[in-house]
C-alpha positions in Angstrom: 0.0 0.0 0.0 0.9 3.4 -1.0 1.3 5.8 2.1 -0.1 8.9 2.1 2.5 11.1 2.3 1.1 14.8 3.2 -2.1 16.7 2.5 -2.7 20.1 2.7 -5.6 20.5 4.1 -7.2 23.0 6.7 -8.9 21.5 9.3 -10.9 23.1 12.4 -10.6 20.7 14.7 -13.1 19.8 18.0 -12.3 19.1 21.2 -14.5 18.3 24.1 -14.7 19.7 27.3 -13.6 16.8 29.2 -10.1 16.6 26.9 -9.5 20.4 28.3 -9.8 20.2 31.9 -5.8 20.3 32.1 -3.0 21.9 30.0 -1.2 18.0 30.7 -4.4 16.4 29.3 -4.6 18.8 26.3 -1.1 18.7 25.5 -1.3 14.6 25.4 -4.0 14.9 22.8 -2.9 17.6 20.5 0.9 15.8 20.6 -0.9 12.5 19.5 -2.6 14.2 16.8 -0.1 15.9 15.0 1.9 12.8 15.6 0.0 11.2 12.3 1.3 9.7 9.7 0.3 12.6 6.9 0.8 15.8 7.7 -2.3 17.9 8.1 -2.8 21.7 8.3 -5.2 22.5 11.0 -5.9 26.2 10.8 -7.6 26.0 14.4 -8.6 23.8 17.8 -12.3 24.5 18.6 -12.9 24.2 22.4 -16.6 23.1 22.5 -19.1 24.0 20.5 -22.3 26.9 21.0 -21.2 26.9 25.3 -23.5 29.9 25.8 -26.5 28.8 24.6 -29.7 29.6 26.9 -30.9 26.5 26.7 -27.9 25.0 28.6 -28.6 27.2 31.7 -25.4 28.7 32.1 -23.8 25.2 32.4 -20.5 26.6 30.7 -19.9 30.1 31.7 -17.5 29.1 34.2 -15.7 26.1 32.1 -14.9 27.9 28.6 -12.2 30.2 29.5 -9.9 28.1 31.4 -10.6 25.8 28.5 -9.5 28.0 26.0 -6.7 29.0 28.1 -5.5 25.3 28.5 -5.7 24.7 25.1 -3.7 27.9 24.5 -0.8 26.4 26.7 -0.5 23.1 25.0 0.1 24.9 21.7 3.0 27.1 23.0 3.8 24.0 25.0 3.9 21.6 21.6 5.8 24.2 19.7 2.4 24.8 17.3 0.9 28.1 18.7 2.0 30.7 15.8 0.4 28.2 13.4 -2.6 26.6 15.1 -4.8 28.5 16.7 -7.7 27.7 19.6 -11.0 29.2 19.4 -14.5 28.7 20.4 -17.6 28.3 18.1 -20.6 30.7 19.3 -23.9 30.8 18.4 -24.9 34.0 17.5 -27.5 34.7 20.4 -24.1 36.0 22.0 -24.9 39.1 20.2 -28.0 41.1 19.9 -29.4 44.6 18.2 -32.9 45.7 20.6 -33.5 47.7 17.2 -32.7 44.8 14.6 -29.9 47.3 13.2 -26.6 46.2 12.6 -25.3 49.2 14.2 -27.2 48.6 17.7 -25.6 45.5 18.3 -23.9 44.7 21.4 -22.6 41.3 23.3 -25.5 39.9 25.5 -26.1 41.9 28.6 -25.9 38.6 30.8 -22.5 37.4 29.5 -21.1 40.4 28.5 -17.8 40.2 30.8 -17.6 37.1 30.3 -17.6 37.8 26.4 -15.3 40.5 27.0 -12.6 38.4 28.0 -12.9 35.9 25.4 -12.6 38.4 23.3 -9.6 39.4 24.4 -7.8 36.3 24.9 -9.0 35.9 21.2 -7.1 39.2 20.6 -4.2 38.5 22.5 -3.2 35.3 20.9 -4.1 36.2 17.2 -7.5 34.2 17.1 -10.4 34.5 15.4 -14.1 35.2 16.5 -15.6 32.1 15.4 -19.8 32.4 15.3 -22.5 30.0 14.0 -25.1 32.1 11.4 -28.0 29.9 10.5 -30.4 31.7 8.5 -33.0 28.9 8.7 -33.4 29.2 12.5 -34.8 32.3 12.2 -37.3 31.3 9.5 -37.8 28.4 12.0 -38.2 30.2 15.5 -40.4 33.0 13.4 -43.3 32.5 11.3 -43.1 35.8 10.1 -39.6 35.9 9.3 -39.7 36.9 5.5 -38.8 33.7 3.6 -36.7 35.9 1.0 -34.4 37.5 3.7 -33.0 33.9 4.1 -31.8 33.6 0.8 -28.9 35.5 -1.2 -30.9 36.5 -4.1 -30.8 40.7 -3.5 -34.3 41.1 -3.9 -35.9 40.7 -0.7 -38.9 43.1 0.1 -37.2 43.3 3.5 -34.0 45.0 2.4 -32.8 47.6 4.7 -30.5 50.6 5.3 -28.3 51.1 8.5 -25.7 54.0 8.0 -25.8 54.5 4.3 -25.2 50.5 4.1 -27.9 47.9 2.2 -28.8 44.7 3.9 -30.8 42.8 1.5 -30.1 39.3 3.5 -30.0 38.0 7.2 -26.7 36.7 7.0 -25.0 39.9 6.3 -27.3 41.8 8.8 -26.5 38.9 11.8 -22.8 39.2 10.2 -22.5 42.8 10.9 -24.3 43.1 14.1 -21.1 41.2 15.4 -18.9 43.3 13.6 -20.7 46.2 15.5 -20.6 44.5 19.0 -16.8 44.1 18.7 -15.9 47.5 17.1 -18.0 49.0 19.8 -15.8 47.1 22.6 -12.3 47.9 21.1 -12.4 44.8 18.8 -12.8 46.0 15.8 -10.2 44.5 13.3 -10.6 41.0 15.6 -11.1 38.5 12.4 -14.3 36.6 11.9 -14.5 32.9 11.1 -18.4 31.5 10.2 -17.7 27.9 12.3 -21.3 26.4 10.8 -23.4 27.3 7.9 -26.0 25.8 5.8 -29.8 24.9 5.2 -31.1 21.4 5.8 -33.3 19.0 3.7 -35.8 17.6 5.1 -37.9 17.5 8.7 -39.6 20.5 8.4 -41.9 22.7 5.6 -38.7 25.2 5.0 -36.0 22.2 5.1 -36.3 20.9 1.5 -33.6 20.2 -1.7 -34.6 23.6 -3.4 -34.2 25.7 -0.6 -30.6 24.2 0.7 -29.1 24.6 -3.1 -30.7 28.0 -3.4 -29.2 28.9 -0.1 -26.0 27.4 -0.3 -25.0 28.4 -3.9 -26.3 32.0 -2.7 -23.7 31.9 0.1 -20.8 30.3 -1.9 -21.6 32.0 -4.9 -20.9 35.7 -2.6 -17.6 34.1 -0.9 -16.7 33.0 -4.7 -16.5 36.2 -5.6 -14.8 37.6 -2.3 -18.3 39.9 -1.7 -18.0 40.1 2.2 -20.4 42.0 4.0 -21.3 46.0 4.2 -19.5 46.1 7.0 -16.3 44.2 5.8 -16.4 43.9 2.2 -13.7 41.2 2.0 -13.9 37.2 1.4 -15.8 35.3 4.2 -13.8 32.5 6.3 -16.5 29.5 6.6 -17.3 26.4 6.8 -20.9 24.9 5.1 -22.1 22.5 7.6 -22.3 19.9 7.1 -21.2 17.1 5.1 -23.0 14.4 5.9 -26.9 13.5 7.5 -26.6 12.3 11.3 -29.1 10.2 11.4 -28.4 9.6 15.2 -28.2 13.3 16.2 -30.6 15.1 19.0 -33.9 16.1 17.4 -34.4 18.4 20.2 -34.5 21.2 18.5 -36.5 19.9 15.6 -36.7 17.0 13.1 -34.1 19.0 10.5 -31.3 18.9 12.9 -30.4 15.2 11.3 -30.8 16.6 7.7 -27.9 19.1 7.4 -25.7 17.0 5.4 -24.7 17.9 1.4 -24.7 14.0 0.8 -27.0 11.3 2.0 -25.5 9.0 4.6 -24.5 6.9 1.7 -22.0 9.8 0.1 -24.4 10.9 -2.4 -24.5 14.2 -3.4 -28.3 15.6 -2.9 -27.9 18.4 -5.7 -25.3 20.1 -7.5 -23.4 23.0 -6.1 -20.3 24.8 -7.2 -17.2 25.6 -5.1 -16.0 27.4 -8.0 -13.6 24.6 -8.5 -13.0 22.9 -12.2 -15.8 20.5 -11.5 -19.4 22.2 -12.1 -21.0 20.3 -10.1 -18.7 20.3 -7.0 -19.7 17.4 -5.4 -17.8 14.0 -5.8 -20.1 11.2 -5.2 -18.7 8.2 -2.9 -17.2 5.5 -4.7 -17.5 2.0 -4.2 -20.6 2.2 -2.1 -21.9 -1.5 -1.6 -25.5 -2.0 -0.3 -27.6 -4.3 1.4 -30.3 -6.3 -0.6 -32.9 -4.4 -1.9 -35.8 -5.3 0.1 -37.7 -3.5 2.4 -39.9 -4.1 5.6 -44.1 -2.4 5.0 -47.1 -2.9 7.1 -48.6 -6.2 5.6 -51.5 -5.8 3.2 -53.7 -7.5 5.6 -52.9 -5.7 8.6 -55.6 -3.7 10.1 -54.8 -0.2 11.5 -57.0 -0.5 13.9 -54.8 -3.0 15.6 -53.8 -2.1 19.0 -50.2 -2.8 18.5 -49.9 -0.4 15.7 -49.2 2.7 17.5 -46.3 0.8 20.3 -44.7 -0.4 17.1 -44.6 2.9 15.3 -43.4 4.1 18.5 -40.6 1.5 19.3 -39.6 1.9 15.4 -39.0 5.4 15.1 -37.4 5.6 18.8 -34.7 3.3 18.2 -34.3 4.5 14.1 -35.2 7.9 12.1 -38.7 8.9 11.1 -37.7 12.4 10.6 -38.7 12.8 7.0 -42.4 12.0 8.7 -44.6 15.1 8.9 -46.4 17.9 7.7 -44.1 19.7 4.7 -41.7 16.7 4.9 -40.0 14.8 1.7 -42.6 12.3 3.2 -45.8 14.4 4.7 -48.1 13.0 1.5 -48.0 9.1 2.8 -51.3 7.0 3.8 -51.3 5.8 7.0 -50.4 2.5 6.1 -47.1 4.4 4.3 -46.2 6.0 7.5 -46.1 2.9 9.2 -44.1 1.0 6.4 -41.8 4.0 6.5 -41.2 3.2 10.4 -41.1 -0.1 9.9 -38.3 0.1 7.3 -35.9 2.9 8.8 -35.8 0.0 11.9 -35.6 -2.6 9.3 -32.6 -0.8 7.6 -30.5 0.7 10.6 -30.4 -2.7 11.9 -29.0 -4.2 9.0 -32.2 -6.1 7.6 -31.8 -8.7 10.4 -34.9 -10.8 10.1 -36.3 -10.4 13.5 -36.2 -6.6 12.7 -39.1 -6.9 10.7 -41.0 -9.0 13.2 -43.6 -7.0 14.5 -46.3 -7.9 17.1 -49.7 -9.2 15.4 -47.9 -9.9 12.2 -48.4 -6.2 11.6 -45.0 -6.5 9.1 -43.5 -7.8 6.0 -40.1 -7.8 3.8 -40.6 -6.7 0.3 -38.8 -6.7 -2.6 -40.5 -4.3 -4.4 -39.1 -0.9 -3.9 -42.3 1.1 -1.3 -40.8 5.0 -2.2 -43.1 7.0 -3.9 -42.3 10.9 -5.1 -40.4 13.0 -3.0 -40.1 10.0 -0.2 -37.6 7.6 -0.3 -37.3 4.6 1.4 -33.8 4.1 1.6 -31.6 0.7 2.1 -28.5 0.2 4.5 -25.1 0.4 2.8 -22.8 -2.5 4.1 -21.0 -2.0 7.2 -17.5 -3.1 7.7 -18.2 -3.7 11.2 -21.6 -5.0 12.3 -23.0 -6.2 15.1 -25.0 -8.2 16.3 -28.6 -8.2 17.6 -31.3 -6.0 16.9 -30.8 -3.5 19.9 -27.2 -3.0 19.1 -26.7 -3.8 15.9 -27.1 0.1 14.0 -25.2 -1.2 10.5 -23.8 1.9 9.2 -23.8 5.5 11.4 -21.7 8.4 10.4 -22.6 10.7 13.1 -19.5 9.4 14.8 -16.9 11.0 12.5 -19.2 14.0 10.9 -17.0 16.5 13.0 -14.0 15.3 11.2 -15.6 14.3 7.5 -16.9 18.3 7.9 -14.0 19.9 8.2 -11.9 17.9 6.2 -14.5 18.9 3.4 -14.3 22.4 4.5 -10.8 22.3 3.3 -12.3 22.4 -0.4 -14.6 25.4 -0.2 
């Protein structure tokens, strides 16, 4: 076998928390990684991921810091810190404007300090700001959000003007209300680096194929061409999330979160989108991708729904697999009954390989078939082999790549 010798390739990398407790502990893992046998470029260490988030009850307001500032000492420690640098992704409720105006935006009243100093640790050891701007959240959260705002298509009835500058798009106003919240703190030439950005596919009426490719050819199409924002008018640092579905990730905050991906969990682009690369279409499809048989697991033909042990099946299915295309606006919100069911059945079926007993359902409610259930818009899809299964139907998930998405991510980020 041919080694790989070196790639250049820029990676932001994520640590957890519990890897950053001590500079000993940090400077162990960062020594193993560069240790590798390619060399890698990693542009920066990311120290958690969104810590300041309201929702985690101010779980990490006393942990980030010193993180950051253990982090810091194992790359001066290693030799690495005028090359790699540490930095924490933020979501970007850090920041607010009470008018909606760029140029009212300041750092959260409850966290401010704290922001303060991150801000100048950042600063001090020539790191970037490093936020999360998802566009589709606020469409989410609001239902009056305009829909065109979202999108990068300059002709939004929303447009605005703050100082003599145009903000047809949310991303440039949420860009700028940063820009604003650090100027106005001393900060003002403190680089910006967007950590996460895209627009998923499915799990809600707003996550579909069209909107994603309009969205992210919008957003790559402005950093193509080195647009900036009216604030700084000079090429965006970012990073599309994400590469691939998670089809084991929290749904906490909604169905979509497990739909971010460009390719399916089988490495298949979902549409074309240029990186302004020699290939038009930009994405490479997956190679030598080898699936299970093609048969499928549907509520039997002569199952009644009105058995009782419908509704515990559907249940038990979708706990233990993914019926997040399910649901009003969804690639799969037009099935029957019985095709909602047979679409439970048949994510279990799948994730656990096609093991027989996972297609065993009480009352003989369930069947295997080989002929293909997916109709329109909803697909029913089929495992891809696994080089490591195991066994029983409990534990035996064939193929999930939520377990190296951070990495696959960035090391696709290197390309755009």
């Amino acid at each position: 076998m041919t080694r790989i010798k070196s790639y250049h390739i820029s990676l932001l990398w994520l640590l957890l928390w519990c890897l950053c407790s001590t500079i000993c502990g940090a400077f162990l893992v960062l020594e193993d990684l560069f240790a590798s046998n390619f060399e890698l470029f990693i542009r920066y260490v990311a120290v958690g991921n969104e810590p300041f988030l309201s929702t985690y009850n101010g779980s990490f307001l006393g942990t980030t810091l010193p993180a950051l500032q253990n982090i810091q000492s194992a790359l001066t420690k290693a030799g690495l810190d005028a090359r790699v640098k540490v930095t924490v992704p933020l979501n970007a409720d850090v920041y607010e404007s009470p008018t909606n105006l760029p140029s009212d935006g300041n750092f959260r009243s409850d966290i401010q300090d704290l922001m303060l100093s991150i801000v100048k640790f950042l600063s001090d050891n020539g790191a970037p700001f490093t936020v999360n701007i998802y566009p589709f959240i606020s469409l989410y959260t609001n239902p009056n959000f305009p829909l065109g705002f979202a999108f990068f298509n300059n002709s939004s009835s929303s447009s605005f003007t703050d100082g003599g500058k145009i903000y047809d798009n949310v991303f440039d106003a949420n860009h700028d209300t940063l820009v604003w919240a650090l100027q106005k703190n001393g900060y003002g030439n403190l680089s910006i680096v967007i950590g996460e950005i895209g627009w998923p596919t499915d799990g809600d009426q707003n996550a579909n194929l069209n909107y994603a490719q309009q969205f992210n050819q919008g957003f790559m199409n402005n950093v193509i061409a080195g647009k900036g924002t009216p604030m700084r008018p000079a090429p965006v640092d970012a990073y599309l999330f994400s590469l691939l579905d998670e089809d084991a990730k929290s749904i906490q905050p909604g169905n979509f979160e497990r739909h971010w991906g460009l390719f399916y969990l089988d490495g298949q682009p979902k549409y074309a989108l240029s990186l302004g690369t020699t290939n038009s279409n930009g994405l490479v499809p997956a190679r030598g991708v080898t699936y299970l048989a093609q048969k499928w697991c549907i509520m039997s033909p002569s199952a009644s729904l009105d058995d009782p042990q419908v509704a515990p099946s559907v249940s038990y299915a979708c706990a233990r697999a993914d019926c997040t295309s399910l649901g009003y606006g969804t690639s799969c919100g037009d099935l029957s009954a019985q095709g909602n069911i047979s679409y439970a059945f048949n994510s279990y079926y799948q994730q656990n390989n096609q093991l027989e007993s996972a297609c065993g359902f009480p009352d003989n409610l369930s069947v295997v078939t080989s002929n293909d259930p997916s109709t329109g818009t909803c697909k029913f899809r089929i495992m891809i082999q696994s080089h490591s299964v195991t066994s029983g139907v409990e534990g035996g998930r064939g193929f999930s790549m939520s377990s190296f998405v951070a990495f696959a991510f960035a090391f696709l980020s290197a390309f755009l």
